[in-house]
Residue frames as qw, qx, qy, qz and C-alpha x, y, z in Angstrom:
[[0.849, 0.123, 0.163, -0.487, 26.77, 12.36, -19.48],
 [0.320, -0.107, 0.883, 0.325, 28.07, 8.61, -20.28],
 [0.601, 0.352, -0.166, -0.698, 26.48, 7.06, -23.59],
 [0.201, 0.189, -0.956, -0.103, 27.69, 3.76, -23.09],
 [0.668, -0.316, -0.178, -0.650, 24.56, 1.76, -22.71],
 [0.118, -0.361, 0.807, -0.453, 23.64, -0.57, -19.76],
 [0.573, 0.138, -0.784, -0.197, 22.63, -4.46, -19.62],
 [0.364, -0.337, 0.715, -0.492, 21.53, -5.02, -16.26],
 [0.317, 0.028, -0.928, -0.193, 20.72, -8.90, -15.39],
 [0.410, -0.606, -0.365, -0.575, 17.72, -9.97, -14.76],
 [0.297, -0.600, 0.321, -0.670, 16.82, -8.87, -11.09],
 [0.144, -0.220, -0.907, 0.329, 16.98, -11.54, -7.99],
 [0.611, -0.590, -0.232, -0.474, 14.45, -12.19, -5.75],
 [0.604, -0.501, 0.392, -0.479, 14.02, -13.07, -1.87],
 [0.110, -0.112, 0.987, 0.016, 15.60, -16.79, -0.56],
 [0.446, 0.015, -0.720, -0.532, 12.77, -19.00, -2.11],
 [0.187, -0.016, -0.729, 0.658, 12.41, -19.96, 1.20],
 [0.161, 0.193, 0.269, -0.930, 10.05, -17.13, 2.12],
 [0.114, 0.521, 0.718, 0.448, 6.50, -16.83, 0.57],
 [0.135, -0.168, -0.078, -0.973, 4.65, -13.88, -0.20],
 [0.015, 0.331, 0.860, -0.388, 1.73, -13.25, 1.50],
 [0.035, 0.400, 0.581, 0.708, -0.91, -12.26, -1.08],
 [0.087, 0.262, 0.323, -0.905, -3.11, -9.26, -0.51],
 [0.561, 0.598, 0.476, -0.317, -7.56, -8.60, -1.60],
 [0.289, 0.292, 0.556, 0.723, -8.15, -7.33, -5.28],
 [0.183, -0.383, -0.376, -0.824, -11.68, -6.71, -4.18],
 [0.499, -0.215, 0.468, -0.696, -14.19, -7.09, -2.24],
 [0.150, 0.045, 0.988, -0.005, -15.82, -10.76, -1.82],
 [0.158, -0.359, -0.868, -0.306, -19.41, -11.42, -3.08],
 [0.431, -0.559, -0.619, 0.344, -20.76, -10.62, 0.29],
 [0.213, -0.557, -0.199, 0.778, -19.46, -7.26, 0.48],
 [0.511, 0.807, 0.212, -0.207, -20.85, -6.15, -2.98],
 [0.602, -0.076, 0.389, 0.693, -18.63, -5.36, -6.03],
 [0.058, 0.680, -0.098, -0.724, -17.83, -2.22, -7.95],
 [0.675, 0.413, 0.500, 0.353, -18.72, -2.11, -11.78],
 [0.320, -0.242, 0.191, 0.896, -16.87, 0.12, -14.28],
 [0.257, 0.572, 0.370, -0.686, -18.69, 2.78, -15.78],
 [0.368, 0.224, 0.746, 0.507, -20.48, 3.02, -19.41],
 [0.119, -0.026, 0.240, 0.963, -20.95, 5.81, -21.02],
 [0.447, -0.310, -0.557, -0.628, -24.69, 4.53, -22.35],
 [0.688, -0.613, -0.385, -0.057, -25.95, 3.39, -18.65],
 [0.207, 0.563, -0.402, 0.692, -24.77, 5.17, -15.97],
 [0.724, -0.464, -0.483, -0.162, -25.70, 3.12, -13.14],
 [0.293, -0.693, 0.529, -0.393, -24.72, 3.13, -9.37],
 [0.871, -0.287, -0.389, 0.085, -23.80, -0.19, -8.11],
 [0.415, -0.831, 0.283, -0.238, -22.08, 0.14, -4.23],
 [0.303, 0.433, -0.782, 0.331, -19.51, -1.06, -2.47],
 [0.238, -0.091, 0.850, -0.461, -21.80, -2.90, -0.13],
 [0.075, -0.181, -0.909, -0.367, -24.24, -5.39, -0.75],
 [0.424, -0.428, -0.449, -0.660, -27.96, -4.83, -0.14],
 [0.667, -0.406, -0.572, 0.251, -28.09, -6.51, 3.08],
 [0.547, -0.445, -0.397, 0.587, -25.98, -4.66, 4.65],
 [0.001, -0.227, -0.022, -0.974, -26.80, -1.03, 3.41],
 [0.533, -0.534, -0.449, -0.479, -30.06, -2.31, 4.94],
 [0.723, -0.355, -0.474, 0.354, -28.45, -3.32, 7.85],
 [0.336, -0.124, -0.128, 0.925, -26.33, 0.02, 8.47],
 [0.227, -0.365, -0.133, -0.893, -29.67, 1.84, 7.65],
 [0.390, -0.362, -0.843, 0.080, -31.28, 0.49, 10.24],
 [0.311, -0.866, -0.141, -0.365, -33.33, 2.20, 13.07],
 [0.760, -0.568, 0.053, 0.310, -30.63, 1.37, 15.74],
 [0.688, 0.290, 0.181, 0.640, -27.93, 2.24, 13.31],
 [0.267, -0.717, -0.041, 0.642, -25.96, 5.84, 13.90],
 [0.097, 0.021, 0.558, 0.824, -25.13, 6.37, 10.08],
 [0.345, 0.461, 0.053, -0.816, -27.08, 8.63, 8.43],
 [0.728, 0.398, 0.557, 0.045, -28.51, 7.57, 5.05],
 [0.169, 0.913, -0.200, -0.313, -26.75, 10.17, 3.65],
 [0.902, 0.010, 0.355, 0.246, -24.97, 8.40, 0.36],
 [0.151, 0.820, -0.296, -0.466, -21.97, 9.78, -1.78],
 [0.903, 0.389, 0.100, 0.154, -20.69, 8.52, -5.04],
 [0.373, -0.624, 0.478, 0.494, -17.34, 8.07, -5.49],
 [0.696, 0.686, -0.123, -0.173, -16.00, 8.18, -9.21],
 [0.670, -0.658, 0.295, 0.173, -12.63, 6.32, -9.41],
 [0.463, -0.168, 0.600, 0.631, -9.45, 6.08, -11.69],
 [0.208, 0.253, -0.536, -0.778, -9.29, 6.59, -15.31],
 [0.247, -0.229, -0.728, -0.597, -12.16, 4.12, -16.20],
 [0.297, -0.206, 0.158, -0.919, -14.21, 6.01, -13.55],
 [0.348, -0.232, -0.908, -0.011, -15.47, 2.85, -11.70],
 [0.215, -0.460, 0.182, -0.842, -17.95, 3.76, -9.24],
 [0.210, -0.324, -0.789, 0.478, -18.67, 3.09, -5.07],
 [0.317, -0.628, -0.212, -0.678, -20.95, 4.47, -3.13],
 [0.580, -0.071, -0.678, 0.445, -20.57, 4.97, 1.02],
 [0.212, -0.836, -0.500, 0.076, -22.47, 6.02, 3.75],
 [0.254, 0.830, -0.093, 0.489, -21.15, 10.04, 4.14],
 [0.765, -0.626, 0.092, -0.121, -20.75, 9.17, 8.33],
 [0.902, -0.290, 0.125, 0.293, -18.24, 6.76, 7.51],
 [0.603, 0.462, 0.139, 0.635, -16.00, 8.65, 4.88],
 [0.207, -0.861, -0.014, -0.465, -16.13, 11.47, 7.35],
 [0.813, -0.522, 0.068, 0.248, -13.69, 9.46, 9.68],
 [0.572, 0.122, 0.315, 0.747, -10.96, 10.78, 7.23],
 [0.030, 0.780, 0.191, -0.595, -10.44, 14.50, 7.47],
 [0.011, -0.370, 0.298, 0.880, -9.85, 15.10, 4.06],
 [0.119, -0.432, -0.623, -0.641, -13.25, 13.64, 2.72],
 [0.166, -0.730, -0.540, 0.384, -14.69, 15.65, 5.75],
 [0.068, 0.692, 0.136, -0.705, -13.86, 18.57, 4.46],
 [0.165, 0.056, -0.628, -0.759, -13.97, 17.80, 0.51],
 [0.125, -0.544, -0.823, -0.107, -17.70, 16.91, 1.62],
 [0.117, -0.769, -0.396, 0.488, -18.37, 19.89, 3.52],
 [0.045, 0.433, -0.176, -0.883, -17.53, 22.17, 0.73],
 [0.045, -0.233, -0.748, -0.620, -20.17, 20.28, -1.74],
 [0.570, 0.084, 0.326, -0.749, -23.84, 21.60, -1.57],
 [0.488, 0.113, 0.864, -0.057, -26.60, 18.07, -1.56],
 [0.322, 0.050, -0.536, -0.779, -28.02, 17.61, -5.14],
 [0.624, -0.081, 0.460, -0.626, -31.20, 16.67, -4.42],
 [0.733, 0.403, -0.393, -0.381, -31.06, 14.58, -7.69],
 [0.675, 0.539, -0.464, 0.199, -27.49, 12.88, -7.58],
 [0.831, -0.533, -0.071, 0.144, -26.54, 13.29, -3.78],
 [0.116, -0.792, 0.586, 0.130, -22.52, 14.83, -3.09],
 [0.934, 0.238, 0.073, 0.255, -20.33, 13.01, -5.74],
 [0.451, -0.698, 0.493, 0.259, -16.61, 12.88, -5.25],
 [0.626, 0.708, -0.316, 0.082, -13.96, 12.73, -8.44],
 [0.617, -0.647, 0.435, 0.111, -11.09, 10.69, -7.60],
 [0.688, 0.633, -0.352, -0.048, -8.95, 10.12, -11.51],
 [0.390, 0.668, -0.634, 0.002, -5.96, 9.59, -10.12],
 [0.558, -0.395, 0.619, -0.386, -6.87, 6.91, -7.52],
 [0.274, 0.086, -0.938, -0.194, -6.22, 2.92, -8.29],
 [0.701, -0.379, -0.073, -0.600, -10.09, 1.70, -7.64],
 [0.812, 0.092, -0.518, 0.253, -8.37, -1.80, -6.53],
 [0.414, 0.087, -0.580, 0.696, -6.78, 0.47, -3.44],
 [0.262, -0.405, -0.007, -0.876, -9.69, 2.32, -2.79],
 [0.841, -0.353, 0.019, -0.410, -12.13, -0.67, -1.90],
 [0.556, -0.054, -0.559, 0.613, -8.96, -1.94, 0.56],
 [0.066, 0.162, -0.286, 0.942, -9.48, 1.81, 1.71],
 [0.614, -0.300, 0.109, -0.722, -13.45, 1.59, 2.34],
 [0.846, -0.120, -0.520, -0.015, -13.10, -1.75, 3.26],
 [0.483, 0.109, -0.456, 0.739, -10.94, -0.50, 6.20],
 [0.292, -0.231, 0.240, -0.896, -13.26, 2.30, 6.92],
 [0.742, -0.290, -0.085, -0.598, -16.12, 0.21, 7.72],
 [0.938, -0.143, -0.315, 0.013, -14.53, -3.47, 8.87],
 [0.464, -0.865, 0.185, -0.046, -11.16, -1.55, 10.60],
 [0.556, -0.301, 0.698, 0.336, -8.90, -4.11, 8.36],
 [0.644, 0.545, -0.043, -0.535, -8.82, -5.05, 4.97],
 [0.942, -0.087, 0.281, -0.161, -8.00, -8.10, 3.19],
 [0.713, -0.344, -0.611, 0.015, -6.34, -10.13, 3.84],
 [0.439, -0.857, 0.033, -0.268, -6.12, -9.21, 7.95],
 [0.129, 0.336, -0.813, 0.457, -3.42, -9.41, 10.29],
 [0.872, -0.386, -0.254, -0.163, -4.05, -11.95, 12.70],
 [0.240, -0.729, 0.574, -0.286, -2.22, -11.77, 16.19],
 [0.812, 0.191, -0.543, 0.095, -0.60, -15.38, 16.53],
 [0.482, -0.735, 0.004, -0.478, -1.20, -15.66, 20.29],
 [0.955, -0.272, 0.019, 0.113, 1.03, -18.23, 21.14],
 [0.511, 0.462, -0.012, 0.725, 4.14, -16.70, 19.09],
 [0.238, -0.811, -0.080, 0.528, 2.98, -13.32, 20.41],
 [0.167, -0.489, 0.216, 0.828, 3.10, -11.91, 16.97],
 [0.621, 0.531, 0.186, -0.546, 1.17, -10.95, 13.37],
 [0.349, 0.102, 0.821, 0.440, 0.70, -12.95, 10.62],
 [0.398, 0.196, -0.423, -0.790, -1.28, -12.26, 7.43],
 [0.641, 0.086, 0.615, -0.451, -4.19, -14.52, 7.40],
 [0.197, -0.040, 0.878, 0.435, -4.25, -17.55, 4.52],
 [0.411, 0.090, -0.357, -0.834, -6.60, -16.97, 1.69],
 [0.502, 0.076, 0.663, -0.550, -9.93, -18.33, 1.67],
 [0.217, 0.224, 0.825, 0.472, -11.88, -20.21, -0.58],
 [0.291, 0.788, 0.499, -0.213, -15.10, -17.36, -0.36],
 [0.188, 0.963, -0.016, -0.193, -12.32, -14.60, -1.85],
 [0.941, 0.274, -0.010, 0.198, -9.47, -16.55, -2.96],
 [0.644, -0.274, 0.133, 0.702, -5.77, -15.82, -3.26],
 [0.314, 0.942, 0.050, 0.110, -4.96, -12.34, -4.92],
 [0.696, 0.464, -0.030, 0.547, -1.55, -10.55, -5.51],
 [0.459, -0.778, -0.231, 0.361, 0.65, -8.74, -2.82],
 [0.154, -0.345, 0.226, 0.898, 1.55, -6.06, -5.80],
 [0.363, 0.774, 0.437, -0.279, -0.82, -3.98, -7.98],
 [0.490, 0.459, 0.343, 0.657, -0.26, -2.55, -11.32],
 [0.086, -0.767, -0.162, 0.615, -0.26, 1.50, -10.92],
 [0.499, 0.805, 0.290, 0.134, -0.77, 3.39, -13.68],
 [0.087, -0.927, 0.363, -0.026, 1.89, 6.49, -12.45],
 [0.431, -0.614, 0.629, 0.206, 4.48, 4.11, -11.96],
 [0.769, 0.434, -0.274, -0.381, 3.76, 1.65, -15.32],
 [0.527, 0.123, -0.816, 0.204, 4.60, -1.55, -13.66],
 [0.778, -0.396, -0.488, 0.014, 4.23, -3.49, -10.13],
 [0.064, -0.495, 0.403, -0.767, 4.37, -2.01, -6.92],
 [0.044, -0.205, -0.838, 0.503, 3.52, -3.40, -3.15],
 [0.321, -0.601, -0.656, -0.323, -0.03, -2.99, -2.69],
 [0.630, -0.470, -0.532, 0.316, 0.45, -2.22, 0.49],
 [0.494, -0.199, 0.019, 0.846, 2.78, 0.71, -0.01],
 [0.031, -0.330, -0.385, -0.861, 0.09, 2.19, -2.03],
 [0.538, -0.662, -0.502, -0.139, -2.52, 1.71, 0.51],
 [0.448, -0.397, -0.232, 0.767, 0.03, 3.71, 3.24],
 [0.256, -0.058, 0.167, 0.951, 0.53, 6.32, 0.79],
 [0.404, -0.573, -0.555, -0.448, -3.67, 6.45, -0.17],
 [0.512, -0.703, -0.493, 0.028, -4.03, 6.60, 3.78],
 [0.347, -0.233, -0.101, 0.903, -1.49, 9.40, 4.43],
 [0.072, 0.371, 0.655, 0.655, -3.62, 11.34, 2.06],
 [0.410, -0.613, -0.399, -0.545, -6.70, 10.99, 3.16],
 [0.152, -0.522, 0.415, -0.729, -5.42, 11.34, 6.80],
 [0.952, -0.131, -0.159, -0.225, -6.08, 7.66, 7.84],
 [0.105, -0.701, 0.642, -0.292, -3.23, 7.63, 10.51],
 [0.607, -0.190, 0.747, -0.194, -4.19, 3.76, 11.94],
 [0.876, 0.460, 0.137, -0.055, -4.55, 2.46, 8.29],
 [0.281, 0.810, -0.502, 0.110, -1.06, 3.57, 7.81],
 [0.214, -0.656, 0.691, -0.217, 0.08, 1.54, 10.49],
 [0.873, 0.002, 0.459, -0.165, -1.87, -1.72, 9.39],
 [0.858, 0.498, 0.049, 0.117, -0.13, -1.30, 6.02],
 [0.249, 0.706, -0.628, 0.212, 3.21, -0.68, 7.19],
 [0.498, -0.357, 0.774, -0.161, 3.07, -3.89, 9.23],
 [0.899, 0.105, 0.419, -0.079, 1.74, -6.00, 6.79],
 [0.695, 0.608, -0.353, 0.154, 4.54, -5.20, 4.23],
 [0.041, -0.673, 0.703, -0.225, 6.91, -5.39, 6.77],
 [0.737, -0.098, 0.638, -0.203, 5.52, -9.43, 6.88],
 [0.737, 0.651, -0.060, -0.170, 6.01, -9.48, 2.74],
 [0.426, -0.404, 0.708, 0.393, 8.82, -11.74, 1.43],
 [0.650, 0.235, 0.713, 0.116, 9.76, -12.94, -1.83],
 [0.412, 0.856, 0.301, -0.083, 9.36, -10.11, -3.83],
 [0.646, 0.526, 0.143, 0.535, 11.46, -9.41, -7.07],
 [0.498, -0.106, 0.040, 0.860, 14.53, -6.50, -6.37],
 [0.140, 0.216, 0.381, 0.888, 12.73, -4.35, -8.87],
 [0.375, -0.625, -0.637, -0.252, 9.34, -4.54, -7.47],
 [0.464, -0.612, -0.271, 0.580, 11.08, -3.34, -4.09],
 [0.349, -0.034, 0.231, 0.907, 12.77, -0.37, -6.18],
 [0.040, -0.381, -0.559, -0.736, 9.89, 1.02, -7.69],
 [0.495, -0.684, -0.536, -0.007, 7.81, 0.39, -4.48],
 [0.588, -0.405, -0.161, 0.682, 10.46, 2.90, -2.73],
 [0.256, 0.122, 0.343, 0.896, 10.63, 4.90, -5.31],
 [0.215, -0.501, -0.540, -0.641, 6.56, 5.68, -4.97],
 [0.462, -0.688, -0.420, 0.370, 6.72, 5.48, -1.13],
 [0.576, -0.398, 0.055, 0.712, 9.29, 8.83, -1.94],
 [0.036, 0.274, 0.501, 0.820, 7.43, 10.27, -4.17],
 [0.502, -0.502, -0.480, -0.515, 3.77, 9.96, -2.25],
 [0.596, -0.609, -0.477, 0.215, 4.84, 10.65, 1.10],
 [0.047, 0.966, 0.043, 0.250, 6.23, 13.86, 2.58],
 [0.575, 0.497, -0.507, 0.405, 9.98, 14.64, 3.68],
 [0.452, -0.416, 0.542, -0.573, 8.93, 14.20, 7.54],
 [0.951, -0.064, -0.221, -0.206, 7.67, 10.35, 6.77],
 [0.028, 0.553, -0.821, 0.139, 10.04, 8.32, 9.18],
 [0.867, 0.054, 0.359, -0.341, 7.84, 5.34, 8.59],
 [0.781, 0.539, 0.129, -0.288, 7.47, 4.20, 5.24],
 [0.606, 0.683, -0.372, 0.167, 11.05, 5.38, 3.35],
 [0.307, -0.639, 0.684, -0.170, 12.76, 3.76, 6.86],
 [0.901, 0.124, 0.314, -0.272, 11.14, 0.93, 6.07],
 [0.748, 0.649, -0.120, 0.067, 12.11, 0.65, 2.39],
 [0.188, 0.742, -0.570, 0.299, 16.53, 2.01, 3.45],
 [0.571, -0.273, 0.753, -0.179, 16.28, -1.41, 6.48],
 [0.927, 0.281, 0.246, 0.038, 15.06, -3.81, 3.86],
 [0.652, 0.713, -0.248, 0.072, 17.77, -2.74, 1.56],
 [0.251, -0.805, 0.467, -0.269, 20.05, -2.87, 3.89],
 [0.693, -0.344, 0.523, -0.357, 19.21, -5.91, 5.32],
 [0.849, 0.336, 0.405, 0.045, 19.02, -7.44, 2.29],
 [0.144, 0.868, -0.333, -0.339, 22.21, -5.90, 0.54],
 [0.626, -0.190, 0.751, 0.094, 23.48, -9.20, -0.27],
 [0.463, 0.366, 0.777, 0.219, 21.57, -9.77, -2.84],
 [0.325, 0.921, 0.076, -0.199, 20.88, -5.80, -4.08],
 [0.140, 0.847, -0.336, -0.389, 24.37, -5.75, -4.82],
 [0.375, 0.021, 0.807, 0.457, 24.39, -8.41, -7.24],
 [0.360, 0.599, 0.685, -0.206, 21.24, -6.77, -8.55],
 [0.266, 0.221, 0.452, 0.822, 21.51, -5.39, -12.27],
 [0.061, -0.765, -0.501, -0.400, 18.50, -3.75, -11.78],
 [0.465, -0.825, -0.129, 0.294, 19.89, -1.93, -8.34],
 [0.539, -0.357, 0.235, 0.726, 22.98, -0.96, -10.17],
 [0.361, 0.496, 0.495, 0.616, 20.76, 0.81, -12.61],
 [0.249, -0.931, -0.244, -0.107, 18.88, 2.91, -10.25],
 [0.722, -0.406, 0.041, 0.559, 22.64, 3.57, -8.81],
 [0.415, -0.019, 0.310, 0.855, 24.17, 4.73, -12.10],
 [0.011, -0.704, -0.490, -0.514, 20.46, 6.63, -12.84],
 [0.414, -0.342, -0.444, 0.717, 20.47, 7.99, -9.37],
 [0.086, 0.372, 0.133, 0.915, 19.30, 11.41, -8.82],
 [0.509, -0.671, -0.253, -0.476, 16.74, 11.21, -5.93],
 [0.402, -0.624, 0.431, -0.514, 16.52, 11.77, -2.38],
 [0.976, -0.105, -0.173, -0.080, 16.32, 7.58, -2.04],
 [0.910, 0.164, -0.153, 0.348, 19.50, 6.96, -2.85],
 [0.244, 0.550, -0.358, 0.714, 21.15, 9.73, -0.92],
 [0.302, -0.607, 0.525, -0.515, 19.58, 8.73, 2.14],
 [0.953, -0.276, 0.031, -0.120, 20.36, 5.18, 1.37],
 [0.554, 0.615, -0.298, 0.475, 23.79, 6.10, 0.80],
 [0.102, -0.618, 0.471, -0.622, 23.69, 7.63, 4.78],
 [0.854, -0.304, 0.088, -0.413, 21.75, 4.81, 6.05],
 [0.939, 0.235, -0.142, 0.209, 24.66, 2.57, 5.04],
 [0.235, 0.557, -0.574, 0.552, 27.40, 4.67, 6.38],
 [0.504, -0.514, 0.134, -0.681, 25.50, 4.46, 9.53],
 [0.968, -0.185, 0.148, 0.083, 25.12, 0.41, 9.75],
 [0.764, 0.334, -0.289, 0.470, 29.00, 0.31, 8.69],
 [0.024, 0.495, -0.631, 0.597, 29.76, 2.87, 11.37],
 [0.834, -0.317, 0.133, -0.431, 27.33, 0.46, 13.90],
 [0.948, 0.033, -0.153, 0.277, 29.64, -3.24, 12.83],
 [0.379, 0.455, -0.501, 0.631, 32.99, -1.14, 13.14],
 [0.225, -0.608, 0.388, -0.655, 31.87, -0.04, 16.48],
 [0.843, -0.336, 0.145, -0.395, 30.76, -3.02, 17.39],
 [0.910, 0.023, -0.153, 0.385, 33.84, -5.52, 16.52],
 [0.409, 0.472, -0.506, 0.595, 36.30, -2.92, 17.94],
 [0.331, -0.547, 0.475, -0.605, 34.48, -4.13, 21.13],
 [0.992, -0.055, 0.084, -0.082, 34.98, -7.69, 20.44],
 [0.658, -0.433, 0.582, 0.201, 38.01, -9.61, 21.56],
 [0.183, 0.556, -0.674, -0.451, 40.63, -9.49, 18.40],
 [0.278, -0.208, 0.930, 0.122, 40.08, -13.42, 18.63],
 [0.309, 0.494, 0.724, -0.369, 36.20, -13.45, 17.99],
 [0.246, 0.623, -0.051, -0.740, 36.21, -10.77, 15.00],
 [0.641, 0.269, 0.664, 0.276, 35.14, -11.59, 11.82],
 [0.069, 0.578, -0.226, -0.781, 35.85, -9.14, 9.01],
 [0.650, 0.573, 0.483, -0.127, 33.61, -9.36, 5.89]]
């Protein structure tokens, strides 16, 4: 064990260049807002606004009226969503099918360790197929962009506090790892493209955000933690000036950093192979 102690400076960021493209908090007006619970009034307020639980109960409407309460994080905020739609995700299909209906209360669902902030991204997805802000296909490019904040729901942050990790993490990265979970296989893929459109964002923020994708995803994910081992890559320039990257280095001990250790051999054996098929004159050696 070393005991000498370690100073890292403070952490870069992305070329200034770039801008971050800021992700929901909540839900807008329109779509109803969650309130946090109180001990002395235990109210329901939903995740959708009156209108439109009127609207989805309609006669034409396939949803049932069947409603479940959802309890969330540590200050046990609380949604409420039709049971139809949370039933597109097999694991509240079957954490519903083991509850019998209270005729009182309706099937309520405990969720402590969830960030409510990612949740209503997550029912906001189940019922609208996106969540804010959306990708937007950029038809002329012929590729996706994140769609500029509005003025009904304003600009919001494209990292979230997380309790487990006690600091700032992608949003996004939690919303993958939330939709691996619950078995929300095309939510995965909307939030691995829209981080993979995120710039700007602090060294450390990336670290930590890796560090929870590798923790909250299983050792078959070749999504998420590829993701995380190409940014670094790509962006090694600037990790290895990063005091904060040379901490996780000298801390080290996880699977990250042993298969960003191979991922690097990998692009160094890729440039060798590629300048020892460029003309001696044309090489550039770094």
């Amino acid at each position: 064990m070393h005991s000498r102690r370690f100073d890292p400076p403070p952490s870069k960021s992305f070329s200034k260049g770039h801008r971050v493209s800021k992700s929901s908090a909540s839900f807008s007006k329109s779509n109803g807002i969650t309130k946090s619970r109180h001990d002395s009034r235990r109210r329901l307020t939903t995740s959708m606004s009156q209108q439109q639980m009127d609207e989805t109960m309609s006669p034409d409407s396939n949803l049932t009226p069947s409603i479940v309460t959802l309890i969330i994080g540590r200050d046990q905020r609380i949604f409420a969503a039709h049971e139809d739609v949370l039933c597109a995700s097999p694991w509240f299909q079957q954490a519903l099918s083991d509850q019998y209906m209270d005729p009182q209360n309706g099937k309520r669902v405990h969720l402590p360790d969830d960030e409510p902030e990612i949740f209503s991204s997550v029912l906001e997805y189940l019922y609208k197929g996106d969540y804010y802000p959306r990708l937007i296909h950029n038809k002329r490019r012929n590729s996706w962009e994140i769609e500029q904040p509005n003025e009904e729901r304003g600009s919001s942050e494209s990292t979230i506090y997380h309790h487990a990790v006690d600091g700032d993490i992608l949003k996004d990265t939690v919303i993958y790892c939330t939709a691996d979970k619950y078995g929300l296989e095309e939510l995965k893929r909307v939030a691995l493209r829209k981080q993979g459109l995120q710039s700007g964002i602090q060294c450390s923020t990336i670290l930590a955000s890796a560090r929870y994708a590798y923790t909250n995803t299983p050792d078959t994910d070749s999504k998420l933690r590829a993701h995380y081992l190409a940014l670094i890559i790509r962006s090694r320039s600037t990790f290895k000036r990063s005091g904060t990257m040379q901490l996780e280095m000298y801390n080290g001990g996880t699977q990250l950093f042993f298969d960003l250790f191979v991922a690097l051999c990998n692009h160094v054996d890729d440039v060798s192979s590629s300048a020892s098929n460029t003309p001696r004159s044309n090489r550039h050696f770094f």
